[in-house]
N, C-alpha and C positions, 0 to 999 in steps of 0.2 A: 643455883646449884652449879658448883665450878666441876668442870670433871677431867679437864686438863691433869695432863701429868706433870707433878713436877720436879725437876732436876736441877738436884744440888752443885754447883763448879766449885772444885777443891784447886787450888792452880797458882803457882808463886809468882807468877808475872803477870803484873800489872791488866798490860796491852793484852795479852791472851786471855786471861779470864776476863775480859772487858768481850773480847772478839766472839767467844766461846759462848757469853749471856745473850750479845744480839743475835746470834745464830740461833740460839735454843729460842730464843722468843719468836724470830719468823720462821721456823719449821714446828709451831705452834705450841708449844710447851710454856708450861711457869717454869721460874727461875727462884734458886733459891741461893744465896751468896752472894760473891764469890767469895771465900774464905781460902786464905794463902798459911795458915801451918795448922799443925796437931790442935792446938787448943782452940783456935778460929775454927776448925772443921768441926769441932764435939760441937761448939755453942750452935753454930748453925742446926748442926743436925738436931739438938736437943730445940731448939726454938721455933724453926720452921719446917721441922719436919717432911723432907723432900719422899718424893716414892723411888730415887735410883739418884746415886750420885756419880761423877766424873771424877775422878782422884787423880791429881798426880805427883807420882815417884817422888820427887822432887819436890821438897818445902821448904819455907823457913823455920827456923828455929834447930832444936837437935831432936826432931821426931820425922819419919818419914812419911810417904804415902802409903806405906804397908803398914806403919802402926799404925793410919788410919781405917784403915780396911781391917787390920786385926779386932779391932773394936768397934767397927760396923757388922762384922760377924758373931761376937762375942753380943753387944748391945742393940745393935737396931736392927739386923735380917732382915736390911732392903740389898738389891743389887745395887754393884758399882762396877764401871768400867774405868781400868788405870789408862792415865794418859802420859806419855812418855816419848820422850827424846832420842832414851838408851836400849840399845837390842842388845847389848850384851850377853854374853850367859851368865854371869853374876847376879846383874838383875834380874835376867829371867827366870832363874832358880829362886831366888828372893821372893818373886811375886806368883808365882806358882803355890807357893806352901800355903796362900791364903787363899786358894782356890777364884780368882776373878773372871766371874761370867763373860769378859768383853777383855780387848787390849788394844787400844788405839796407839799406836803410834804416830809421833809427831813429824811432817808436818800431814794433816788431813785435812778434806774438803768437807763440806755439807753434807753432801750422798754420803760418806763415809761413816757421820756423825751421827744423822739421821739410822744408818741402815745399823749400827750398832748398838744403840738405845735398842729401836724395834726388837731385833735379835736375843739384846739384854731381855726385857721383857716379856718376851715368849719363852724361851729358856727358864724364866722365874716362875712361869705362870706352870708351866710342863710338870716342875720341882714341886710346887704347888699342890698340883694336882695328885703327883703319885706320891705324896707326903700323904694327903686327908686319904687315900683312896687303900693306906694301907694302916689308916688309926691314926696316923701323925697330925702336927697343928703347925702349921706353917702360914697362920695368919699374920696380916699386919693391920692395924688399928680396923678389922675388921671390912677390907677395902677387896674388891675384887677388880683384876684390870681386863679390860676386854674387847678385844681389836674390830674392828670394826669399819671394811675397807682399807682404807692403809695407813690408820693410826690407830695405838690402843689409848682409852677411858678408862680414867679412875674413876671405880663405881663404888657410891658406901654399902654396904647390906640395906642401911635402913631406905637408902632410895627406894631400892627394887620392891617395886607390887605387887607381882608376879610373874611368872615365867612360864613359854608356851612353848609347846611341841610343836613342829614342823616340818614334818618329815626328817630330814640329816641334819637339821637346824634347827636351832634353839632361838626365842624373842624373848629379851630380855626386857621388861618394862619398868621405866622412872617415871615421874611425874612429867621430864620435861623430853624424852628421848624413849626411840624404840633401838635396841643396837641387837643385831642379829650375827650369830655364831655358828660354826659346825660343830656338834654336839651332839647327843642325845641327851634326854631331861636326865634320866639318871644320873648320865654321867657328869652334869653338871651341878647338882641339885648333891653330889658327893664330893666335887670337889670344894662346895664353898666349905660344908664342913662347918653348917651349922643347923642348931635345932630348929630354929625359927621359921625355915621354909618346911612346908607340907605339901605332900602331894594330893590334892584333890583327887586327880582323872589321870589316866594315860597321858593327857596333852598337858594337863595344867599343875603348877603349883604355885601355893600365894608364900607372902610373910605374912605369918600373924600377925607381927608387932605395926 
């Protein structure tokens, strides 16, 4: 069971999206790409299916990184963080309309890369949360992500066995991992935002399935 997150690189230069993949791989993440325009970014995303992608402004062909983000919004409703060269206001107005959880500017370090994904992913998970918490569905292929020291896992529903109380924490349990959250069961047990887990006990609920 892979639980790795994985991240898409959208990126028209070669050398960069080359630099971008080995970084994403030693600060422990999968890689999906790299894809350099509008139609290279759909196939990826349609094919390998990343949990957060990296866009930037700047592509080949005559589509941008905001028509790509227009239609990760519109189609896939993972996060992306745009990457970018230009602080303009032009651009910045441009890349604002499509609302982007994250904004890297170019040139960044590691920390910076790392600490934006994390950030991206809390943020999604937040979104997440008070979507199911007030009837909405803000799922993605049924995946819940969930930090755990100072990375978050990609978790599927059907891994999870059950889920335990803990006092402010919550133990989330797979076959191969225990990952522990601040939480109450409720309030987690509302955000996945599915029928499948019940709650037994105060402390406990399983999946059925």
């Amino acid at each position: 069971m892979n639980n790795k997150v994985k991240i898409g690189v959208i990126e028209d230069e070669a050398i960069i999206a080359e630099l971008i993949c080995i970084t994403l791989s030693k600060l422990g993440y999968d890689v999906a790409g790299p894809a350099n325009s509008y139609k290279t970014a759909i196939k990826m995303l349609e094919t390998e299916e990343p949990d957060l992608v990296l866009v930037d402004i700047q592509l080949l062909g005559g589509k941008s990184g905001i028509e790509v983000a227009e239609t990760i919004n519109n189609q896939f409703k993972i996060p992306f963080i745009f990457l970018t060269a230009y602080t303009d206001k032009d651009t910045l107005e441009k890349a604002k309309k499509v609302n982007p959880p994250a904004y890297l500017v170019k040139p960044f370090n590691n920390e910076e890369l790392f600490c934006a994904i994390e950030i991206c992913l809390s943020n999604y998970n937040t979104a997440r949360n008070e979507r199911a918490s007030t009837g909405g569905n803000y799922l993605v292929n049924d995946t819940v992500f969930i930090k755990d020291g100072y990375h978050f896992y990609k978790i599927k529903y059907d891994d999870i066995y059950y889920i335990e109380s803990d006092h402010v924490y919550v133990n989330v349990f797979t076959a191969s991992k225990k990952l522990t959250i601040r939480s109450s069961l409720g309030n987690f047990i509302a955000s996945l935002n599915n029928e499948n887990f019940l709650r037994l006990h105060r402390s406990y609920a399983v999946n059925t399935q």
